[in-house]
C-alpha angles and dihedrals in degrees: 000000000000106000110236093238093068103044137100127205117263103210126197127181127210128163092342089301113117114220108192130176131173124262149160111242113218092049088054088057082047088041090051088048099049107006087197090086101111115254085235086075112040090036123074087185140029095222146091118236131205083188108358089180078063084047078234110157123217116255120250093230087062096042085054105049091039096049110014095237142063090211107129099215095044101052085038089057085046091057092037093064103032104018124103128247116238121193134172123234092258092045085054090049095043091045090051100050098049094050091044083050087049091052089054098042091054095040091048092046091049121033124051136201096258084206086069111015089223128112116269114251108255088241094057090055088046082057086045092054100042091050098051091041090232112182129203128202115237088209103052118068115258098237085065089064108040088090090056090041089051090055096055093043097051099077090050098033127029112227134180123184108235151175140209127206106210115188114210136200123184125177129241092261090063107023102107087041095056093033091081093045091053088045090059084056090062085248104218089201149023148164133189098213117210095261091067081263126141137221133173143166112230124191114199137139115280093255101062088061093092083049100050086047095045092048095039084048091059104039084051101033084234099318112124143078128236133180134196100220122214116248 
């Protein structure tokens, strides 16, 4: 379920009477594309509100003349997919700035300068957006608008998507410890040797390679052995 912190109220108006549940805005924009989404995952509570910022909950006898029903899942489809968004002004801005910090992230884990071939510093990609006025939506995910925010950032910026193959090889001692780290990185290939050792073969942006070492480090305490491989 949805946690609170992060839900807006989801208002619907019928015969002067507000109807109001709990959900998380951008799955109710998933949930209004495919409504097979399960309620689980779009709702933070299983209740109707008449205020749900009161806490005050609707009244049966209203649920009932306005919907013909009491059942909770069919009036909250019936507000999912009519019902308004209200946010406060600090849900606007918190939802803005998370998915303006998920748009960076991505952009700096998966496109690269091609002057240099290195990833661009997250603050040079904050500059980049300032200077072209890009605006993202807090309701859309932020994966739906990397391709327009790439647009407007090519004539600042240059990017190239890109991707690294890293070739691993961990020793016996740490093998099984390092194997659940290199399964996270979608591993396209591996290989348990003869000695207990491991080697795989990992494709990921360029960005997520300080994440991999850090992690197989760990997992290793520093024994292990990684390569960058030439295209």
């Amino acid at each position: 379920m949805v946690s609170l912190d992060d839900a807006v109220i989801l208002r619907l108006e019928k015969n002067g009477e507000r109807f109001e549940i709990f959900a998380d805005p951008v799955k109710v924009v998933e949930y209004r594309k495919s409504s097979a989404l399960p309620l689980n995952d779009v709702l933070a509570a299983f209740q109707i509100f008449k205020d749900g910022r009161k806490g005050d909950v609707q009244s049966d006898e209203l649920l009932k003349k306005n919907f013909g029903t009491t059942a909770f899942e069919a009036i909250a489809k019936e507000i999912l997919a009519k019902g308004e968004l209200h946010l406060t002004t600090e849900q606007k801005r918190k939802q803005l700035e998370e998915k303006r910090s998920r748009v960076i992230q991505y952009i700096a884990q998966n496109y690269i300068d091609p002057r240099s071939n290195a990833p661009h510093p997250i603050r040079r990609i904050e500059l980049a957006i300032e200077e072209a006025k890009v605006h993202i939506d807090p309701m859309k995910s932020a994966e739906s608008q990397v391709e327009d925010v790439l647009k407007k950032l090519r004539p600042i910026i240059p990017l190239k998507f890109e991707i690294v193959h890293i070739a691993i090889k961990v020793p016996a001692a740490h093998a099984h410890q390092a194997y659940g780290v290199i399964k996270e990185f979608n591993p396209k290939k591996e290989e348990w040797l003869n000695d207990g050792s491991l080697v795989a073969l990992v494709e990921i942006p360029p960005g997520m390679q300080p994440v991999l070492f850090d992690k197989l480090n760990k997992a290793t305490h520093g024994d292990v052995q990684t390569k960058v491989l030439e295209k």
